[in-house]
N, C-alpha and C positions, 0 to 999 in steps of 0.2 A: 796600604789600601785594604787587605783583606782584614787586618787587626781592628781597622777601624768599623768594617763592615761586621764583622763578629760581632765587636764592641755595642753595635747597636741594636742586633739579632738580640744577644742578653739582656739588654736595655730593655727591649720591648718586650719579651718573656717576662720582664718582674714586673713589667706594669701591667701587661694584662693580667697577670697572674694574681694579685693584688687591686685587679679592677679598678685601674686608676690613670686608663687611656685618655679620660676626655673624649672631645669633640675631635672629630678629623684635623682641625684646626690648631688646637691645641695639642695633640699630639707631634705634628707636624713640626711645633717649637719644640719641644721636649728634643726629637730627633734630629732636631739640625738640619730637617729637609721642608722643599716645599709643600703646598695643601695638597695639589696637586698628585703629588709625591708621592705621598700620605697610601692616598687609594691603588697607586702600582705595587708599594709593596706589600698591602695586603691581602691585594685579588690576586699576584702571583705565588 
């Protein structure tokens, strides 16, 4: 569980990093999680 949560912390560093988040939307597919989702982990 936490490997896969790391897993996705790195995911999302190279995409921003690289400026290649998308739309709320589409990042939400990238991450495996819902849209919703989306906006909890990145206003936490």
């Amino acid at each position: 569980m936490i490997q896969k949560l790391a897993n996705r912390f790195r995911f999302l560093d190279s995409l921003i990093r690289k400026r290649a988040t998308g739309s709320p939307k589409e990042l939400a597919q990238r991450l495996g999680i819902t849209g919703p989702a989306t906006f909890d982990w990145t206003l936490s």
